[in-house]
C-alpha positions as CSV (number, residue, x, y, z in Angstrom):
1,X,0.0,0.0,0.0
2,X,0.9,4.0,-0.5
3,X,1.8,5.7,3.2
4,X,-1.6,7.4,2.6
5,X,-3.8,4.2,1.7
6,X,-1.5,2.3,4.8
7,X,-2.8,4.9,7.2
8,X,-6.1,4.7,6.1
9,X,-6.4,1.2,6.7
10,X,-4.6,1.5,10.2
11,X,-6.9,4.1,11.2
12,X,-10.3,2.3,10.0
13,X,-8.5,-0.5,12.1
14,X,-8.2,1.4,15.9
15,X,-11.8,3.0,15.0
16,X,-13.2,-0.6,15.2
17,X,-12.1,-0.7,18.8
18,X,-14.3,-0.2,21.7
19,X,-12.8,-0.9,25.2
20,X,-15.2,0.8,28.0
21,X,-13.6,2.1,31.1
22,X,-15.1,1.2,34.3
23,X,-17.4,4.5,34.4
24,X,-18.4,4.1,31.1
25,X,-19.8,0.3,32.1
26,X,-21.4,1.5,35.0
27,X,-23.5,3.8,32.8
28,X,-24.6,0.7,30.3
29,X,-25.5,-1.4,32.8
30,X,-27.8,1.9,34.0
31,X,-29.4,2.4,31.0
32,X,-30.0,-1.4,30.8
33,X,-32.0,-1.1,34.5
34,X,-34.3,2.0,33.3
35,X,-35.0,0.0,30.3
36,X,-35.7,-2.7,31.9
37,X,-37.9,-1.0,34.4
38,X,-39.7,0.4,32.1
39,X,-40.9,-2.3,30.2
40,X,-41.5,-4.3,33.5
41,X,-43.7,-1.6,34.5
42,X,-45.5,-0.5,31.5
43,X,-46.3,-4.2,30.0
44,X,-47.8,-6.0,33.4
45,X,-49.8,-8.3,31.0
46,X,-51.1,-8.6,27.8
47,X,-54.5,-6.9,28.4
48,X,-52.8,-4.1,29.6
49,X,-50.7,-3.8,27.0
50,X,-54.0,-4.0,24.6
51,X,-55.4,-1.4,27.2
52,X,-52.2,1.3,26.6
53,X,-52.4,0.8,22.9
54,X,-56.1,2.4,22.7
55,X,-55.8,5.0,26.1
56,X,-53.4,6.9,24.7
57,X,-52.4,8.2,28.2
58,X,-48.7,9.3,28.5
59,X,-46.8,10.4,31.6
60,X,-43.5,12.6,31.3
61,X,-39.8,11.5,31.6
62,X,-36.9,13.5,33.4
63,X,-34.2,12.5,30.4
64,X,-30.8,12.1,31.2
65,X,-27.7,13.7,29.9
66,X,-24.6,12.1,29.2
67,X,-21.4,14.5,28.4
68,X,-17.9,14.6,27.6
69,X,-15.7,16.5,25.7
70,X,-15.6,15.5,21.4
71,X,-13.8,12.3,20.9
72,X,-14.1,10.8,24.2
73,X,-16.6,7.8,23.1
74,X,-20.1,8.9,24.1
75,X,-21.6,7.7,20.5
76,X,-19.1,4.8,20.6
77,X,-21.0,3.8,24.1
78,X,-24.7,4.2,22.3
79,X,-23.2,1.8,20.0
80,X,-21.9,-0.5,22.6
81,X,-25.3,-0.1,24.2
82,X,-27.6,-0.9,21.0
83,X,-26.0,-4.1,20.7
84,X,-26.7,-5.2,24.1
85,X,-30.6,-4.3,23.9
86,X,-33.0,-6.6,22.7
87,X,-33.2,-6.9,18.7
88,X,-36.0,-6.5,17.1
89,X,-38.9,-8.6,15.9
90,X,-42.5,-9.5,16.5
91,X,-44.8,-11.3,19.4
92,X,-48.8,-12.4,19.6
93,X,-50.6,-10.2,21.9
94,X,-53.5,-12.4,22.5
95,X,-56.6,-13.8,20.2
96,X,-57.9,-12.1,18.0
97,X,-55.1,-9.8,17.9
98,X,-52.5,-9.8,14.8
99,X,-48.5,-10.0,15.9
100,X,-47.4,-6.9,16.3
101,X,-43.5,-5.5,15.8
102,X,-41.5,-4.2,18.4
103,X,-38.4,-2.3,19.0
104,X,-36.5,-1.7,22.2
105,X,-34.7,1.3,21.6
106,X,-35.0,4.3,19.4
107,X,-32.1,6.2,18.0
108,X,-32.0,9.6,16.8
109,X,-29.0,11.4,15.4
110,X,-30.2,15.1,16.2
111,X,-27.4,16.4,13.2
112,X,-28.9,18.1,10.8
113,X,-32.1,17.6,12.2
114,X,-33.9,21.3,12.5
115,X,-36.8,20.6,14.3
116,X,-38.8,18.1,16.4
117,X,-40.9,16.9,13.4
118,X,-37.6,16.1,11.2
119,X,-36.1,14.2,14.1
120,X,-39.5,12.1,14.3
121,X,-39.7,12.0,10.6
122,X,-38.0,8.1,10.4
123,X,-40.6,6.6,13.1
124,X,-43.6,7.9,10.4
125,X,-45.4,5.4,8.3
126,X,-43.4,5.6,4.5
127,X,-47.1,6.9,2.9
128,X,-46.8,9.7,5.8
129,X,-42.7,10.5,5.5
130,X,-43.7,12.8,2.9
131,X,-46.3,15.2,4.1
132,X,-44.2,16.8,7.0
133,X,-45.3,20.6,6.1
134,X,-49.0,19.6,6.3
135,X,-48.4,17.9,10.0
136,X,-48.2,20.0,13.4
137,X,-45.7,19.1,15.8
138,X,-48.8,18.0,18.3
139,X,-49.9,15.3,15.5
140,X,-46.5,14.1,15.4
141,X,-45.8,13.8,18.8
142,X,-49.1,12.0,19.4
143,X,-48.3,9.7,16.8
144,X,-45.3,8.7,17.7
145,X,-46.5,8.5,21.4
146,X,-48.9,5.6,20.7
147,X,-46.2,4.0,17.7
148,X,-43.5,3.6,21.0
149,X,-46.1,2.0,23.2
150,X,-47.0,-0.3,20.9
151,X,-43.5,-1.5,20.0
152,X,-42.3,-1.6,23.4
153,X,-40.0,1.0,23.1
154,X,-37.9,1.5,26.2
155,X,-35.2,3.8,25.7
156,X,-34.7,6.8,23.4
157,X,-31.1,8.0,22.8
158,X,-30.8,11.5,21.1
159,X,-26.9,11.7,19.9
160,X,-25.1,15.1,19.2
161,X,-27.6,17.2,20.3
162,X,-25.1,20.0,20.7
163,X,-25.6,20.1,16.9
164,X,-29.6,20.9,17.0
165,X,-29.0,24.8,16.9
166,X,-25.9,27.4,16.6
167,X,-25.1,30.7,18.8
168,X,-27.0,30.9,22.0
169,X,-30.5,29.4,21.5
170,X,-31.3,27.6,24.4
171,X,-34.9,28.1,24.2
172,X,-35.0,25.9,20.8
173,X,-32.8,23.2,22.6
174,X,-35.1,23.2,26.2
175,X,-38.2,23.0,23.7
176,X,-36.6,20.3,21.4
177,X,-35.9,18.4,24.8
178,X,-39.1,19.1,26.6
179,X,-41.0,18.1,23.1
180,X,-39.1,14.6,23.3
181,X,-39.5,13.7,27.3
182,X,-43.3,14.0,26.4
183,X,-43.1,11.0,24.6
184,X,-43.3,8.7,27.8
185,X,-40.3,6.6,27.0
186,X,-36.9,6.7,28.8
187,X,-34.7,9.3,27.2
188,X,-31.1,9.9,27.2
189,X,-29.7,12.5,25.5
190,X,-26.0,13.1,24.3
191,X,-24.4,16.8,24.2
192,X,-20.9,18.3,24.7
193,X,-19.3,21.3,27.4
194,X,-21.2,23.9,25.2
195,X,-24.5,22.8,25.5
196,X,-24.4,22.1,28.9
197,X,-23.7,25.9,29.9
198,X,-26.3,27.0,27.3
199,X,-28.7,24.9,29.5
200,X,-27.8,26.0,33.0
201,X,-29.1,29.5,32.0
202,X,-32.0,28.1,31.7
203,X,-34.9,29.3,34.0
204,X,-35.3,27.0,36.8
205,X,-38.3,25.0,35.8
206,X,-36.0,23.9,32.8
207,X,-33.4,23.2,34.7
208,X,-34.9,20.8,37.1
209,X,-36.4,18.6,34.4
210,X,-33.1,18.7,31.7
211,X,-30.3,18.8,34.4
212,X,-31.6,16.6,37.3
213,X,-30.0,13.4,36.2
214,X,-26.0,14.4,34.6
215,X,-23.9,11.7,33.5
216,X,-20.3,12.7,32.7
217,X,-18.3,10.2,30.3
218,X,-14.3,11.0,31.4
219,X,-10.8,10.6,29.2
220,X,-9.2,7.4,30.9
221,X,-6.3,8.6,33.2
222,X,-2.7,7.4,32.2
223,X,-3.2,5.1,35.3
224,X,-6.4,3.3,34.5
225,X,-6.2,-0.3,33.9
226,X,-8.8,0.7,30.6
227,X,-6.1,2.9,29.1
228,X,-3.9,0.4,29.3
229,X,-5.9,-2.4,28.1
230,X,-7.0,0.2,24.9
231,X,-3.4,1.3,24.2
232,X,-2.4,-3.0,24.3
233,X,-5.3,-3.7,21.5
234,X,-4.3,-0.7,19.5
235,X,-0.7,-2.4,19.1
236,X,-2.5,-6.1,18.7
237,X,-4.8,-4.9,16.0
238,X,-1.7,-2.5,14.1
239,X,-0.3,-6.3,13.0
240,X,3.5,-4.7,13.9
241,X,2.8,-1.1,12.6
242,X,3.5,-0.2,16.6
243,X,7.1,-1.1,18.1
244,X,6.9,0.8,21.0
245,X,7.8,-0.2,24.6
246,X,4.2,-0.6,26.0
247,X,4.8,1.7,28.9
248,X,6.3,4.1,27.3
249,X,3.8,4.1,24.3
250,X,1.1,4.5,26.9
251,X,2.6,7.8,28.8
252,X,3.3,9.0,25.7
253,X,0.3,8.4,23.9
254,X,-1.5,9.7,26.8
255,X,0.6,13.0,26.7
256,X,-0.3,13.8,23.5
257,X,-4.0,13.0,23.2
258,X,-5.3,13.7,26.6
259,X,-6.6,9.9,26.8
260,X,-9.1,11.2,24.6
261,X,-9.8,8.5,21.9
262,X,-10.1,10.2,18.6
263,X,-7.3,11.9,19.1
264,X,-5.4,8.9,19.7
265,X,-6.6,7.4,16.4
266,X,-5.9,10.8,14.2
267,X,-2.4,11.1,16.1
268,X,-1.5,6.9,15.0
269,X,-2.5,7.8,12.0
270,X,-0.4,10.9,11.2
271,X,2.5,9.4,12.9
272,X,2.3,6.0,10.5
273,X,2.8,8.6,7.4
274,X,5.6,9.7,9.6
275,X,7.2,6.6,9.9
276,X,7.2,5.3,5.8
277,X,8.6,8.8,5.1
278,X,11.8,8.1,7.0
279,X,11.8,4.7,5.3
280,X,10.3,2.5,7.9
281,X,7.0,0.0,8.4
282,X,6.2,0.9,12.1
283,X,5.5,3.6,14.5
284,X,8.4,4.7,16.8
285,X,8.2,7.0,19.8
286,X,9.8,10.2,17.7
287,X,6.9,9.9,14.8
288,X,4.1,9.9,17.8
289,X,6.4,12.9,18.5
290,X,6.5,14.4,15.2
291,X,3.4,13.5,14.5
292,X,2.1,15.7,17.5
293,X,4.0,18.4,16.2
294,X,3.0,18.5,12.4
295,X,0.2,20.9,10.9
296,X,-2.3,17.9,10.7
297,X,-2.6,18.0,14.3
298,X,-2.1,21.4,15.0
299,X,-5.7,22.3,16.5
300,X,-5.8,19.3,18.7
301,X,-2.5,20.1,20.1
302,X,-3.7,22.8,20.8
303,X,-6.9,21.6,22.5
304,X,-4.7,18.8,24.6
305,X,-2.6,22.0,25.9
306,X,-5.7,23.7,26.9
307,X,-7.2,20.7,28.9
308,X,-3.7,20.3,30.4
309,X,-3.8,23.6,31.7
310,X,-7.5,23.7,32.9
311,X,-6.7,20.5,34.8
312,X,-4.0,21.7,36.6
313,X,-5.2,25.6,37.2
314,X,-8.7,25.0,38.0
315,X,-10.4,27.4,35.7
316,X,-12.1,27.3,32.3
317,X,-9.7,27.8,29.1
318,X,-12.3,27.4,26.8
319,X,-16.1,26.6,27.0
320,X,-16.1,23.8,24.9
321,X,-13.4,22.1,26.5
322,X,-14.6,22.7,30.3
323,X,-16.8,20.9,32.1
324,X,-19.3,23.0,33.7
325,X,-20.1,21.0,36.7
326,X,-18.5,20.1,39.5
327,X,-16.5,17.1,39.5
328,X,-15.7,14.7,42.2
329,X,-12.4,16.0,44.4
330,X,-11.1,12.4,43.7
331,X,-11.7,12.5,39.8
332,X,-10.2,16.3,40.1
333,X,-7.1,15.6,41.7
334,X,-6.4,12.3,39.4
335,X,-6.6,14.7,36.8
336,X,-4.6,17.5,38.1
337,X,-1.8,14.8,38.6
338,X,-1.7,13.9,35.5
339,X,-1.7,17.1,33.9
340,X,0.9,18.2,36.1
341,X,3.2,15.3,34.4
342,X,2.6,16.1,31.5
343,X,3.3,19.4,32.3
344,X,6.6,18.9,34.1
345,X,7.6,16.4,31.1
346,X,6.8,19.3,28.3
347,X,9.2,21.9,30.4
348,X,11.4,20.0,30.9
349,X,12.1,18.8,27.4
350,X,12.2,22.6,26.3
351,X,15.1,23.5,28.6
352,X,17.2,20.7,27.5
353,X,16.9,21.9,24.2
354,X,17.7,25.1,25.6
355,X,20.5,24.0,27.0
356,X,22.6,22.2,23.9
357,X,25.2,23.4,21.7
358,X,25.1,24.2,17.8
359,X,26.8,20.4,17.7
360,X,24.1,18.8,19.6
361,X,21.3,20.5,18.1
362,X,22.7,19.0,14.7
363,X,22.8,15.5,16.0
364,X,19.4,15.7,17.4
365,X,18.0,17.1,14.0
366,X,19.7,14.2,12.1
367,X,18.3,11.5,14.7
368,X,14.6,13.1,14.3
369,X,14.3,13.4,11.0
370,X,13.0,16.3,8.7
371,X,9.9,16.8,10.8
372,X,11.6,18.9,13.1
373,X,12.7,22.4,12.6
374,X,15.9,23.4,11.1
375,X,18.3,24.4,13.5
376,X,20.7,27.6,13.6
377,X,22.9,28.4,10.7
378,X,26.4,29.0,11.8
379,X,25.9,33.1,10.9
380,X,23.1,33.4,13.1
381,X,23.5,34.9,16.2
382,X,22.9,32.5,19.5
383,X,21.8,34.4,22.2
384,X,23.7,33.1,25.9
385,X,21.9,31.6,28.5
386,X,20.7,33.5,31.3
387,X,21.8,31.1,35.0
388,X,19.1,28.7,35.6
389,X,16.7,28.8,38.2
390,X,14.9,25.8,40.1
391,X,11.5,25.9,38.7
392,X,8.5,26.6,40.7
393,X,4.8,25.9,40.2
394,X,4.1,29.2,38.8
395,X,7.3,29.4,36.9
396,X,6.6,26.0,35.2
397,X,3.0,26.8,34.2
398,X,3.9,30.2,32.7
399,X,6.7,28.3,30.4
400,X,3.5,25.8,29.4
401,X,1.5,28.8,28.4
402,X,4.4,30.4,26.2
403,X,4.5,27.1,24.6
404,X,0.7,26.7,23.6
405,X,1.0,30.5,22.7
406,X,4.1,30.1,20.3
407,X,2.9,26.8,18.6
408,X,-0.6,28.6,18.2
């Protein structure tokens, strides 16, 4: 294969892979109880069941959010989660009574989706698909109210919700959400750092129904038994394209990604390219290194730097990237630690560059590659080193920041 079709296929590889961490478990096996209860509840017996399908009584859900930050696997868990819910089919209700179809879960991908009636559009009969301007959003609600009792639908997922609206209108999203919990089925809906802020300014009466029950899916620490147990399959499944030391390929993988999974993908991938251009079939520590520094990864670098410093000073460096509630002190300081090391290990590195001769600097750039800058010509004039300090707390995190503010 080209370097480009070879990453390709390495990357379409890692996507395949789904290891949950404990957290992320915890909240599957969740959604399995509500389900559960929820059918348990609502379908007692077959008469009652024929009873529902004819009331058309409904009662209102409190939904459930689930957030994270982009990339951190909140659609891969719907995924994981749709394949461990019943599949669907068909059952006998009684005499008398023709089989009916049912469906345990209902999935909506709120992209692209303006509006409550597009979002419903797929659970319309085909004949009816078409005739959306002519319908009310009250017909297709009530529709689609009686269609999910009558399939047994127990759980409704709304995926990348943050997506439903731009700018600030929170009103549209509350309404959008408030429309859906109507529907009297189990609802969980998925949204990013944004969103959430958007819907604490909420009035309270919003609040209390959209924000009572926040689940919060986490990047795996570098110490998590999960990280390690992801960064061993990424190796299995690369069939030798990784030949890195497995400890060291998990620090530094986790230094330059965050633990957040996409970015571990698109960084494997960039640093593969990396690796056939210097003549080679596998991925070495110094093209993860290369690879973090190239233009392809430039924005997420940027984003990893950012989350590095918001875990480590406390405060929001950008909306998107903050979480805006509060997080367990024993999540907070895990994560402050190991922002701190990364920290320390990104300082670090910089003043021992600092520190080398013209010589030096030359051997490094012939052991690295082309991927790194050029070094000084001999004309150009080196400026001395001031004496060094011992680095402190503050003076480490101010070299950090002129670091993510150079490499902007």
């Amino acid at each position: 294969m080209s370097a480009n079709m070879a990453s390709a296929s390495l990357v379409d590889t890692l996507r395949a892979i789904y290891i949950p961490s404990e957290s992320a478990c915890g909240l599957i096996g969740e959604l399995l109880e509500i389900a559960l209860r929820h059918s348990t509840g609502s379908y007692p017996s077959n008469d009652a069941y024929l009873r529902g399908i004819y009331s058309g009584e409904y009662s209102d859900v409190f939904p459930l959010c689930l957030s994270g930050v982009a990339g951190v696997g909140k659609s891969q868990l719907i995924k994981a989660l749709r394949r461990l819910m019943p599949v669907d089919g068909s059952f006998d209700p009684g005499p008398g009574v023709s089989d009916m179809a049912f469906t345990s879960m209902w999935e909506i991908n709120v992209k692209d989706k303006k509006g409550i009636i597009p979002m419903l559009t797929k659970f319309l009969p085909p004949e009816k698909q078409g005739e959306n301007r002519r319908k009310t959003v009250d017909q297709v609600m009530a529709y689609c109210r009686k269609k999910a009792f009558r399939e047994g639908v127990s759980l409704l997922v709304a995926d990348e919700f943050q997506f439903y609206t731009s700018g600030d209108a929170s009103a549209k999203l509350a309404e959008a959400l408030l429309n859906l919990s109507t529907l009297g089925v189990p609802m969980l809906y998925v949204a990013n750092y944004s969103m959430l802020q958007k819907l604490l300014g909420r009035p309270q009466q919003d609040r209390q129904r959209l924000m009572v029950n926040p689940r919060l899916l986490l990047p795996d620490l570098l110490g998590d038994d999960s990280w390690r147990e992801y960064v061993e399959e990424c190796v299995r499944v690369s069939s030798g394209a990784i030949n890195i030391e497995i400890d060291a390929f998990c620090e530094t993988l986790h230094v330059y990604t965050a633990g957040i999974k996409r970015l571990c993908i698109l960084l494997l991938g960039i640093a593969y390219k990396h690796s056939r251009a210097r003549g080679a079939v596998h991925i070495g520590l110094h093209d993860l290194k290369s690879a973090y520094q190239s233009t392809e990864y430039a924005v997420n670098k940027v984003d990893v730097e950012i989350i590095c410093r918001q875990n480590i000073t406390g405060k929001s460096g950008r909306a998107d990237l903050w979480c805006p509630l509060a997080l367990p002190q024993s999540t907070a300081l895990a994560f402050t630690a190991s922002s701190e090391k990364k920290r320390d290990e990104v300082v670090s590195e910089q003043l021992v560059r600092s520190s080398l001769t013209l010589k030096e600097k030359n051997a490094v750039k012939a052991l690295e590659g082309s991927h790194v800058k050029k070094s000084v010509n001999s004309g150009d004039v080196i400026k001395l080193r001031e004496p060094r300090k011992a680095p402190t707390v503050e003076s480490l995190t101010a070299s950090l920041q002129r670091l993510i503010e150079r490499d902007k």
